[in-house]
C-alpha positions in Angstrom: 8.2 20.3 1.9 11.6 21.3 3.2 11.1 19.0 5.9 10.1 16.1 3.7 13.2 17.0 1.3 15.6 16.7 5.1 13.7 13.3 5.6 14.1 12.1 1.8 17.8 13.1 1.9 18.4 10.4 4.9 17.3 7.9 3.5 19.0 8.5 0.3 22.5 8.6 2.2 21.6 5.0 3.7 21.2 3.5 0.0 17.2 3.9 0.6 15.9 5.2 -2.6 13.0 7.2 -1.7 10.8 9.1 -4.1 7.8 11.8 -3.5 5.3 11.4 -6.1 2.4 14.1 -5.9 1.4 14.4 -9.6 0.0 10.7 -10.2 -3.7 10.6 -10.6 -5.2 7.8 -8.7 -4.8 5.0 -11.4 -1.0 6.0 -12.1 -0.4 5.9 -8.5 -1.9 2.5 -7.7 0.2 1.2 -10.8 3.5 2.9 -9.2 2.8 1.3 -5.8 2.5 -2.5 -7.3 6.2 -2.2 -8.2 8.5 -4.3 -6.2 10.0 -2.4 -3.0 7.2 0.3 -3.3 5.5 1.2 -0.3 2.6 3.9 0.4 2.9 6.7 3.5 -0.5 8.4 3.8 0.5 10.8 7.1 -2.3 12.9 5.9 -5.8 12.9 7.7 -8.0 13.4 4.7 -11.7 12.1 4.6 -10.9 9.8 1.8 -7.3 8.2 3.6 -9.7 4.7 4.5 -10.8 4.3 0.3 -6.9 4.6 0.3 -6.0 2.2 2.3 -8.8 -0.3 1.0 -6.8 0.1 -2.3 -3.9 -1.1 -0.7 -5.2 -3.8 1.1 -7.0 -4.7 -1.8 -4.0 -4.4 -4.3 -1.3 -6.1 -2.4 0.7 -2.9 -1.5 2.0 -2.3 1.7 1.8 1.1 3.5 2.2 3.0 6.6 -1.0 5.5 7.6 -2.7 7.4 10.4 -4.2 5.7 12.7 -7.8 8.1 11.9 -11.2 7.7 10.2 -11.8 3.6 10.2 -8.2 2.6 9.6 -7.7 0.6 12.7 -10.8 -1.5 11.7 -9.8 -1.9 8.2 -6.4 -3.5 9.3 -7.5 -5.0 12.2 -10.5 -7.0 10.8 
């Protein structure tokens, strides 16, 4: 977390606005991302990051993510 808050801080200096949200269940979250600007980071390597991605490929949002677990081929297709 401490690192994240470092990370979140330098972008805030450069007039990025950057927000952690960690308490959004998966609807809320999907909702969030569809606003304009938003963008998903999934640097995680959970078993469920490619349904994650398929949201966002399916929804329209963009996002960065590990290269893990059938992400390549979902982007790559």
């Amino acid at each position: 977390r401490l690192y994240l808050r470092r990370f979140i801080r330098r972008w805030q200096k450069r007039g990025i606005n950057v927000a952690l949200q960690t308490k959004l269940s998966a609807p809320e979250a999907l909702s969030y991302l569809k606003q304009s600007g938003a963008i998903a980071v999934m640097p995680a390597l959970h078993d469920n990051l490619p349904y994650t991605v398929l949201e966002c490929l399916t929804g329209g949002i963009p996002f960065l993510a590990s290269a893990v677990g059938g992400v390549v081929e979902l982007t790559n297709g």
